[in-house]
PyMOL Python script that loads the backbone (N, CA, C, O; Angstrom):
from pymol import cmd

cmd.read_pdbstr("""\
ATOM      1  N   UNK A   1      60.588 -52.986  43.907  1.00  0.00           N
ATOM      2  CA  UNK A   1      59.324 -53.638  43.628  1.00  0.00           C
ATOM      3  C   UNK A   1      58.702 -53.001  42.388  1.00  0.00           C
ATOM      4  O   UNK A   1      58.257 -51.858  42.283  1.00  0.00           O
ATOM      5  N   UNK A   2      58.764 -54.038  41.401  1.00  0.00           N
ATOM      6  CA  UNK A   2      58.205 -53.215  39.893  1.00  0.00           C
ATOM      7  C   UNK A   2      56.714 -52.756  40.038  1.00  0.00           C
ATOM      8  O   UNK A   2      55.851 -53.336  40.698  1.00  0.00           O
ATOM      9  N   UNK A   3      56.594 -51.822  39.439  1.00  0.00           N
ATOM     10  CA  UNK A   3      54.719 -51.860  39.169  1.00  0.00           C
ATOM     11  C   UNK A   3      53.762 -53.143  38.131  1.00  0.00           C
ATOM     12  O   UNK A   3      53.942 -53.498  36.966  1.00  0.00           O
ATOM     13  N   UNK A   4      53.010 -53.463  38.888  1.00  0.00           N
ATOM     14  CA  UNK A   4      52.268 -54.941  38.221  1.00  0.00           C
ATOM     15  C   UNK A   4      51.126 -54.133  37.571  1.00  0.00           C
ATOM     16  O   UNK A   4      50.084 -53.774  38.119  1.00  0.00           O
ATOM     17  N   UNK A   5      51.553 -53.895  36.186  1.00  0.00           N
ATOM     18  CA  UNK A   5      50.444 -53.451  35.325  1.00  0.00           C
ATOM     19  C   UNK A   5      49.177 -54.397  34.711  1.00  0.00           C
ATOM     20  O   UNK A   5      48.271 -53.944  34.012  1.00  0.00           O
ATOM     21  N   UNK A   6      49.288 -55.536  35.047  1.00  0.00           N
ATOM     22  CA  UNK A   6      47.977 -56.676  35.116  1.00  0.00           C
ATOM     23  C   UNK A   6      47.559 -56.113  36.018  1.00  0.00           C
ATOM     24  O   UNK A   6      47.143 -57.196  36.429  1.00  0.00           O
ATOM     25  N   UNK A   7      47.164 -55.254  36.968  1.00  0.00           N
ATOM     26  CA  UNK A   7      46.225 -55.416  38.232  1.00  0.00           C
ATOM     27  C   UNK A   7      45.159 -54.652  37.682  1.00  0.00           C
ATOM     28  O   UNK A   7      44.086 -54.922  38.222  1.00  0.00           O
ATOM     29  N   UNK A   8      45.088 -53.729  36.725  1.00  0.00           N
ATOM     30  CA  UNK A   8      43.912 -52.605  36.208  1.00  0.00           C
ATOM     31  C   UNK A   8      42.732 -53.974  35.565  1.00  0.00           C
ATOM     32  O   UNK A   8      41.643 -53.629  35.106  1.00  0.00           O
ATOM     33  N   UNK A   9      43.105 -55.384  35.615  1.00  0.00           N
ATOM     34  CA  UNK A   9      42.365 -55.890  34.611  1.00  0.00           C
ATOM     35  C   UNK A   9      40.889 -55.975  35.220  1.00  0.00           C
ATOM     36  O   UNK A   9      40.829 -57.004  35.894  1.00  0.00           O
ATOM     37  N   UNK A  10      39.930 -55.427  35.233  1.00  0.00           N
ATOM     38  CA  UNK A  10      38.830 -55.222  35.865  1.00  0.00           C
ATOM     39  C   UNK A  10      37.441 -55.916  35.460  1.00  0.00           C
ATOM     40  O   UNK A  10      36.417 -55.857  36.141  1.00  0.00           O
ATOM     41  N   UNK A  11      37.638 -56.870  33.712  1.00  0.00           N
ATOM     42  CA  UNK A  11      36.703 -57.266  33.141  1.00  0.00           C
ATOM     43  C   UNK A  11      37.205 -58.912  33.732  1.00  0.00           C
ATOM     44  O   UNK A  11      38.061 -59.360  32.969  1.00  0.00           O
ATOM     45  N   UNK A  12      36.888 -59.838  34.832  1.00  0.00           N
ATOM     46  CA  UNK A  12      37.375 -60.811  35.268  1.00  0.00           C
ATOM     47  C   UNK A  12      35.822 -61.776  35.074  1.00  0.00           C
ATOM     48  O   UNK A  12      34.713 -61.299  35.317  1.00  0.00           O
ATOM     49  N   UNK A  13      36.098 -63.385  34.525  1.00  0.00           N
ATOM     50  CA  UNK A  13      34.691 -63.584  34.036  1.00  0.00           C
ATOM     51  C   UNK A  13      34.444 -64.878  35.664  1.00  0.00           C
ATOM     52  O   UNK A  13      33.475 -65.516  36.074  1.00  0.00           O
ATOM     53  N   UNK A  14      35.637 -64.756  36.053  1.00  0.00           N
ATOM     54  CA  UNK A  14      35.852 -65.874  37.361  1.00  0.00           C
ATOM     55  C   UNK A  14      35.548 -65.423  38.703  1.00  0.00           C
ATOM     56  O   UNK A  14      35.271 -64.246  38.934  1.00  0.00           O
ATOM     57  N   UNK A  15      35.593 -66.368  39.642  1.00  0.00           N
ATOM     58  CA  UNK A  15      35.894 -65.831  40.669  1.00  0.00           C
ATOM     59  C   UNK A  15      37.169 -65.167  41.303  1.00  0.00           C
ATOM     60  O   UNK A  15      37.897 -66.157  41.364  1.00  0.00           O
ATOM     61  N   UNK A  16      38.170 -63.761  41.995  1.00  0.00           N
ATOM     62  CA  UNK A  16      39.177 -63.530  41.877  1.00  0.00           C
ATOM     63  C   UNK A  16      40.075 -64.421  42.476  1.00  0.00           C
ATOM     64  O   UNK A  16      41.245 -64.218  42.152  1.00  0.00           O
ATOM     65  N   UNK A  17      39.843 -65.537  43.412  1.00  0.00           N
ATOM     66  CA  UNK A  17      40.741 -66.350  43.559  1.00  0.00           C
ATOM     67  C   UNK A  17      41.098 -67.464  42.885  1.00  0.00           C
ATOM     68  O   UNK A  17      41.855 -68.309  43.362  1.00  0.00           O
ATOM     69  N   UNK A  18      40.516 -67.542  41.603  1.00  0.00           N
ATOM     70  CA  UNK A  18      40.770 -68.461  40.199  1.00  0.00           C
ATOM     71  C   UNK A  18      41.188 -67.203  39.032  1.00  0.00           C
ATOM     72  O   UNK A  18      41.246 -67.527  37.846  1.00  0.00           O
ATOM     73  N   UNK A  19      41.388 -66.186  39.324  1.00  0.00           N
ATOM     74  CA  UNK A  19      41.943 -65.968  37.859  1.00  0.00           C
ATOM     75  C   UNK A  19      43.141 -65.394  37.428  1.00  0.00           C
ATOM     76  O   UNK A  19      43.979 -65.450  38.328  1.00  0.00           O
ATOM     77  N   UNK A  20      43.485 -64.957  36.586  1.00  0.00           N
ATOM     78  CA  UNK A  20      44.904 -64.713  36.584  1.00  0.00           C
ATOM     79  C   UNK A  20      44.847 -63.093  35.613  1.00  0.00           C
ATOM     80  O   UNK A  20      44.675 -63.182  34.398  1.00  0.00           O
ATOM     81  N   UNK A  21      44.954 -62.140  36.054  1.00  0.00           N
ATOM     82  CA  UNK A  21      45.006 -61.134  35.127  1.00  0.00           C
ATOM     83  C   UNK A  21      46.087 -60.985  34.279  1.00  0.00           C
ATOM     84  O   UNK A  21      47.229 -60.990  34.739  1.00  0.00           O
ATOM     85  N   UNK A  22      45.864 -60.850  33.065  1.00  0.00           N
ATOM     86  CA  UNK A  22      46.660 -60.290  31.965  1.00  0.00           C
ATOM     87  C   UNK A  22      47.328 -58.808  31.861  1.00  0.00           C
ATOM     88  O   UNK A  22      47.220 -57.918  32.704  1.00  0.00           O
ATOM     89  N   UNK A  23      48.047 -58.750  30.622  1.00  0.00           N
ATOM     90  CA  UNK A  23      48.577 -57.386  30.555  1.00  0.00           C
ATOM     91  C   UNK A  23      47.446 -57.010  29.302  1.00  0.00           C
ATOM     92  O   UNK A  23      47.111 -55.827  29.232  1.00  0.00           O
ATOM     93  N   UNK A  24      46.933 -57.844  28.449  1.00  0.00           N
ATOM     94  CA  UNK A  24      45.456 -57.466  27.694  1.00  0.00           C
ATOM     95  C   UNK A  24      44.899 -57.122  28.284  1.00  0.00           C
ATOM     96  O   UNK A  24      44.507 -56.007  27.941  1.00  0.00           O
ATOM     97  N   UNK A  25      44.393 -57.572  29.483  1.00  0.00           N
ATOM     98  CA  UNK A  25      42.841 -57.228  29.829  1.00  0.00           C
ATOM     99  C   UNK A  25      43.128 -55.921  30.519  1.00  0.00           C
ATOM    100  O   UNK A  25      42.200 -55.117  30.602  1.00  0.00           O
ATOM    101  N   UNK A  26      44.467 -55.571  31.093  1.00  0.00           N
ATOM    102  CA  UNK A  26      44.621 -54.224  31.625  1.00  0.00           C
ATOM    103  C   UNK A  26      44.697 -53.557  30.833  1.00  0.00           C
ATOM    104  O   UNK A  26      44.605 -52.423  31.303  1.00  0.00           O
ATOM    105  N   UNK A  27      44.873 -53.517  29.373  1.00  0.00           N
ATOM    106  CA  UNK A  27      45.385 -52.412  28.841  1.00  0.00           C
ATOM    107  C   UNK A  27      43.311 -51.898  28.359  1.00  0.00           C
ATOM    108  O   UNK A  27      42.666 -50.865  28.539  1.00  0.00           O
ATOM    109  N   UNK A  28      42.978 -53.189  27.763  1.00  0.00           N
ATOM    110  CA  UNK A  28      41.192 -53.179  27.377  1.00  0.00           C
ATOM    111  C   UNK A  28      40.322 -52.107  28.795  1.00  0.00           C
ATOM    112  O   UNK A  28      39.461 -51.251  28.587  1.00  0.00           O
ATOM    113  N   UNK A  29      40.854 -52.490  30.079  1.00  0.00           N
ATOM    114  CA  UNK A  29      39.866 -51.948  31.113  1.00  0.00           C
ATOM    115  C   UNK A  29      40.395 -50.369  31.568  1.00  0.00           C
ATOM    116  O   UNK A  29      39.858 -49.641  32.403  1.00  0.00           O
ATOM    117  N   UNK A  30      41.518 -50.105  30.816  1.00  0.00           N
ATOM    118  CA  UNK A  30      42.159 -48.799  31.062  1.00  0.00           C
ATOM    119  C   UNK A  30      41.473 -47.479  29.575  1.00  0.00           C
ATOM    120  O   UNK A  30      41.084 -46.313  29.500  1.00  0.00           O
ATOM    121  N   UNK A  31      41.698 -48.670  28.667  1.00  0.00           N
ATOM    122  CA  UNK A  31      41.170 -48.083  27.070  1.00  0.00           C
ATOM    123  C   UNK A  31      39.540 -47.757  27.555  1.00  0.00           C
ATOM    124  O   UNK A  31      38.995 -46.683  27.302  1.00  0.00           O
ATOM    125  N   UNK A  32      38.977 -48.701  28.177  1.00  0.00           N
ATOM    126  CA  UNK A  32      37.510 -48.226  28.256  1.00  0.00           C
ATOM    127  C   UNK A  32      37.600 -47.351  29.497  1.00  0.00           C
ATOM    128  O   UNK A  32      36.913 -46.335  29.389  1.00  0.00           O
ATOM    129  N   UNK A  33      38.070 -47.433  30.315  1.00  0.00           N
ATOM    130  CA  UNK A  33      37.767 -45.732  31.172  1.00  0.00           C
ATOM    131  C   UNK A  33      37.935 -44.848  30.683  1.00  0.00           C
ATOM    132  O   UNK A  33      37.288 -43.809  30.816  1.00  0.00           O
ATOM    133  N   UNK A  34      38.911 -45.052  29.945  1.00  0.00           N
ATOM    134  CA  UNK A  34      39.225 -43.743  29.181  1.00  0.00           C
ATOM    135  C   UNK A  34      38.328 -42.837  28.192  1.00  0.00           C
ATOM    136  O   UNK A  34      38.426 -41.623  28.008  1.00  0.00           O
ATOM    137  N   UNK A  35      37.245 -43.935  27.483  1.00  0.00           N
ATOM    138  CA  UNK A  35      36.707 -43.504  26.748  1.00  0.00           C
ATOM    139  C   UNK A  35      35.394 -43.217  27.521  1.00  0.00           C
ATOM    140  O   UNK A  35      34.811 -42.136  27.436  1.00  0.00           O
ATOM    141  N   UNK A  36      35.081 -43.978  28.080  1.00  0.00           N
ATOM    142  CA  UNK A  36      33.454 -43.379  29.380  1.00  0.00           C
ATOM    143  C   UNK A  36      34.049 -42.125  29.794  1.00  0.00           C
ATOM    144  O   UNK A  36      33.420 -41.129  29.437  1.00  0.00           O
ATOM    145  N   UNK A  37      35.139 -41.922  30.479  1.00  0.00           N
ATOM    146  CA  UNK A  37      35.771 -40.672  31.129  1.00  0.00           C
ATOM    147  C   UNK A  37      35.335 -39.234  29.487  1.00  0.00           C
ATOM    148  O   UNK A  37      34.656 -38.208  29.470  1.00  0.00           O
ATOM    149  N   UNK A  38      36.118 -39.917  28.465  1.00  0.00           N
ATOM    150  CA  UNK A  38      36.243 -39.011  27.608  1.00  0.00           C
ATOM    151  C   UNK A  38      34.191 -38.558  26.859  1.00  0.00           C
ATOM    152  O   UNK A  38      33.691 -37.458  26.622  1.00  0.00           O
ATOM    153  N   UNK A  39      33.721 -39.658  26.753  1.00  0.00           N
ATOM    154  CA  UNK A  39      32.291 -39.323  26.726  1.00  0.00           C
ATOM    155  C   UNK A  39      31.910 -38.462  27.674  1.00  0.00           C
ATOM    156  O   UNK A  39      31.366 -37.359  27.624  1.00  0.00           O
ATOM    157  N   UNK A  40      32.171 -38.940  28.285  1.00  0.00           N
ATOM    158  CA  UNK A  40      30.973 -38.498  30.277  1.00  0.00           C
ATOM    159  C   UNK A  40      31.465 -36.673  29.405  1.00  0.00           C
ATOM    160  O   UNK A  40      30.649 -35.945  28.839  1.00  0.00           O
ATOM    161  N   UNK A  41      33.072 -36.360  29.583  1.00  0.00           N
ATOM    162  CA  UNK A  41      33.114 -35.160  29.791  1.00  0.00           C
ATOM    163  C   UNK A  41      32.444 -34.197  28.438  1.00  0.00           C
ATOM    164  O   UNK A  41      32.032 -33.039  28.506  1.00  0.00           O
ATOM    165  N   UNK A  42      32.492 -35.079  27.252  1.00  0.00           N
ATOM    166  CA  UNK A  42      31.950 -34.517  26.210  1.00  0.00           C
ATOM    167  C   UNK A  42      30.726 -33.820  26.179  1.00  0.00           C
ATOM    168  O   UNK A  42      30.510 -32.692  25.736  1.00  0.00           O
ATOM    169  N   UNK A  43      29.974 -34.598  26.684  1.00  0.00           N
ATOM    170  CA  UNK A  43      28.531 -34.827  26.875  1.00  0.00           C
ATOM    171  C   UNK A  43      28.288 -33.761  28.046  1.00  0.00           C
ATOM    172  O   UNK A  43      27.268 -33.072  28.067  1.00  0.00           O
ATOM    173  N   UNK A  44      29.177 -33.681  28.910  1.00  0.00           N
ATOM    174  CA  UNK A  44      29.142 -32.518  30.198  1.00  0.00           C
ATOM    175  C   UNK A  44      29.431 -31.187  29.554  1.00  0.00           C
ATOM    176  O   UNK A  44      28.875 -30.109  29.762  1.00  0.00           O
ATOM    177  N   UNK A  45      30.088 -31.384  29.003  1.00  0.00           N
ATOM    178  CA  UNK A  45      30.749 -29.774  27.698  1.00  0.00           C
ATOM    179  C   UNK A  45      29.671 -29.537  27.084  1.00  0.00           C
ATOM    180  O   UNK A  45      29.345 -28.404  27.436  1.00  0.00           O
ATOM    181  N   UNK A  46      28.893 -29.953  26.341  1.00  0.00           N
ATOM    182  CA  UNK A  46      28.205 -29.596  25.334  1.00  0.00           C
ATOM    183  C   UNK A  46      26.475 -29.570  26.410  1.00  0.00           C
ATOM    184  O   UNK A  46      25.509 -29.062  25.841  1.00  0.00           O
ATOM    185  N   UNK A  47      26.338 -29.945  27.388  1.00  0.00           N
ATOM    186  CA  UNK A  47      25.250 -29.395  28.352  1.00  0.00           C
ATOM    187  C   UNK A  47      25.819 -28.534  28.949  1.00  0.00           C
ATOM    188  O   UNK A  47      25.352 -28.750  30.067  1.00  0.00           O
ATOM    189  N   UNK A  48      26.691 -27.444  29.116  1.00  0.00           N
ATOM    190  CA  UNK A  48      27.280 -26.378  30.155  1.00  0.00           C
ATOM    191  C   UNK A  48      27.145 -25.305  29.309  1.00  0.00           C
ATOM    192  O   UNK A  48      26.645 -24.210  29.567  1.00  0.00           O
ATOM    193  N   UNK A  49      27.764 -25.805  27.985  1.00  0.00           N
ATOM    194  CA  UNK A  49      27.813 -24.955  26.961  1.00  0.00           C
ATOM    195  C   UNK A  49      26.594 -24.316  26.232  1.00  0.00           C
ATOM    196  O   UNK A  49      25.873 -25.079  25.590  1.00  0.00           O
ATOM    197  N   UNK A  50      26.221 -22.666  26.278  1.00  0.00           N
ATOM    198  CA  UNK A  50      24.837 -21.752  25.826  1.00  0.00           C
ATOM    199  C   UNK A  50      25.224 -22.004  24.840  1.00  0.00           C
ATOM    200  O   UNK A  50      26.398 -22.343  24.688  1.00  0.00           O
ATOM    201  N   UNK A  51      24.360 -21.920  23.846  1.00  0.00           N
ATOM    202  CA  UNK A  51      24.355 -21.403  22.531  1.00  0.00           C
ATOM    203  C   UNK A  51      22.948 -20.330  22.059  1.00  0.00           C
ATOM    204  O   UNK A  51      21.779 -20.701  22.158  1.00  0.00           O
ATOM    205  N   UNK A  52      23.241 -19.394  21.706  1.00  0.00           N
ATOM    206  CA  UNK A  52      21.735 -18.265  21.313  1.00  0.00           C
ATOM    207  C   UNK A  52      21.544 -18.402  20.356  1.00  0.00           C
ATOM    208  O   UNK A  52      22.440 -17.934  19.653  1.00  0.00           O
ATOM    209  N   UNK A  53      20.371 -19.071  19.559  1.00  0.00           N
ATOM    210  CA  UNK A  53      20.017 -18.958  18.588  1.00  0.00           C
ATOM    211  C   UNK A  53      19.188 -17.979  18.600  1.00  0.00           C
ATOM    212  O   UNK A  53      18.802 -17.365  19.595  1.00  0.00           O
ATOM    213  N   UNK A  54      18.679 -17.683  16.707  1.00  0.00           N
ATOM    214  CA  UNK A  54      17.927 -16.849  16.257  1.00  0.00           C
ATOM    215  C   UNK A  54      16.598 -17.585  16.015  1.00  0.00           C
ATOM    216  O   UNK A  54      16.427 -18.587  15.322  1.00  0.00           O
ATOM    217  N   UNK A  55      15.681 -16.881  16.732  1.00  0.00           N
ATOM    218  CA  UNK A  55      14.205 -17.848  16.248  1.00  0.00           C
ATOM    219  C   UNK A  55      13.380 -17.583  15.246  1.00  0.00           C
ATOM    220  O   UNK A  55      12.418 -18.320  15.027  1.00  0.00           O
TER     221      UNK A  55
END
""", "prot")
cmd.dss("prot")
cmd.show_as("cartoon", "prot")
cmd.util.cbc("prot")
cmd.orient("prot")
């Protein structure tokens, strides 16, 4: 049983028993987690992270 890489497609504008997922729209809804994931943690790094300045 192959892996069905259409199933990540998560941006669906239908109802799910009318639509048909793509291998685009999976690759688009994988590219954007990736990048919220990669923000979120940026943004978590650089609030964890001290810095001492001189006043």
């Amino acid at each position: 049983m192959p892996f069905d890489f259409r199933r990540f497609d998560i941006y669906r504008k239908v109802p799910k028993d009318l639509t048909q997922p793509t291998y685009t729209g999976a690759i688009i809804s994988i590219c954007c987690c990736l990048f919220i994931l990669f923000l979120f943690l940026s943004e978590l790094t650089g609030f964890i992270t001290t810095e001492v300045g001189w006043a």
